[in-house]
N, C-alpha and C positions, 0 to 999 in steps of 0.2 A: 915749437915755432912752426911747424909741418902745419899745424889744424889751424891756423890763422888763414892761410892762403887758399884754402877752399871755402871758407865762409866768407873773405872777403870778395873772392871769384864770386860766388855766390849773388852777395850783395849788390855787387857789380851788373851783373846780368840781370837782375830782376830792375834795378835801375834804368838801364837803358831799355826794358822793356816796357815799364810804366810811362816812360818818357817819349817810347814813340808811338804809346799808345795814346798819350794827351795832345802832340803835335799832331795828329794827322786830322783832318776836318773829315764833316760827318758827310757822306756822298748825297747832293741833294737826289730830291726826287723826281721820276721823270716827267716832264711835262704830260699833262692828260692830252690825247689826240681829239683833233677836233672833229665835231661831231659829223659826220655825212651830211652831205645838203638835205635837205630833205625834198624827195619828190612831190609834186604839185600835181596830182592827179586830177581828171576834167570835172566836174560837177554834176552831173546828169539828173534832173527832175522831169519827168513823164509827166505830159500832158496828153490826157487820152481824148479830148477833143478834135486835136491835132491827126489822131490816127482812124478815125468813125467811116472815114471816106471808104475803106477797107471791106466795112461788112460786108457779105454778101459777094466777094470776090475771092478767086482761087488764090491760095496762098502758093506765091512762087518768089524767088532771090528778090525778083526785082522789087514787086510788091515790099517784103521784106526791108529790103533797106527804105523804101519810100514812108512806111509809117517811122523806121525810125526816125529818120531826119525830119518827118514834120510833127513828130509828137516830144520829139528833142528824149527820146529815150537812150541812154548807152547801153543796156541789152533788153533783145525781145526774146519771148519765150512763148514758145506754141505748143499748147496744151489740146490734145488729142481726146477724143469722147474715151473715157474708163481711166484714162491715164493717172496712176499716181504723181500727186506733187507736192512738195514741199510748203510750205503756210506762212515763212518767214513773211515780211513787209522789206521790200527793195523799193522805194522811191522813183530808183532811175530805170525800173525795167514795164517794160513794155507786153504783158502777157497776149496774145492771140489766141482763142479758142476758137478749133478748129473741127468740123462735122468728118462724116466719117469718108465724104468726097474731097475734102481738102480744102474745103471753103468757109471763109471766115465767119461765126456767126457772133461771136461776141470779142469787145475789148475791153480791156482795163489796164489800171496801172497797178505795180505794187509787185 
């Protein structure tokens, strides 16, 4: 009679252990966070029309920001006689090529 009451023990326990393994629901999942806004960064297309008034004049700040605002360029970039540069095509930049007095001899975009 002794070996009945541990197999039924037994029994027991595994009972209430299937039992409150089928009662319990499954943990939903966490909501995805929502994405960041995304930033609206300006547009900038060079118009080198816009900046020609330039040649021929010494490159200084002021100079500087006036082609960009009338060439509608978001960055200029002044390229010195020898100077190594870069080849990529940037749309919105505004290149200045510059003698070895500091004065503008040529422009372009790109």
């Amino acid at each position: 009679m002794k070996k009945k009451y541990p197999t039924l023990l037994m029994t027991v326990a595994g009972a209430a252990l299937v039992a409150g393994c089928a009662a319990s629901a499954p943990v939903p999942a966490p909501a995805p966070a929502p994405a960041p806004a995304a930033r609206t960064e300006p547009v900038y297309q060079c118009n080198v029309d816009g900046a020609r008034f330039a040649v021929g004049q010494p490159l200084t700040p002021q100079l500087e920001a006036a082609v960009r605002a009338r060439s509608g360029a978001g960055i200029v970039r002044t390229l010195k006689p020898g100077e190594a540069v870069t080849m990529e095509f940037n749309g919105g930049r505004l290149n200045l090529h510059v003698d070895a007095r500091n004065r503008v001899t040529e422009v372009g975009c790109g």
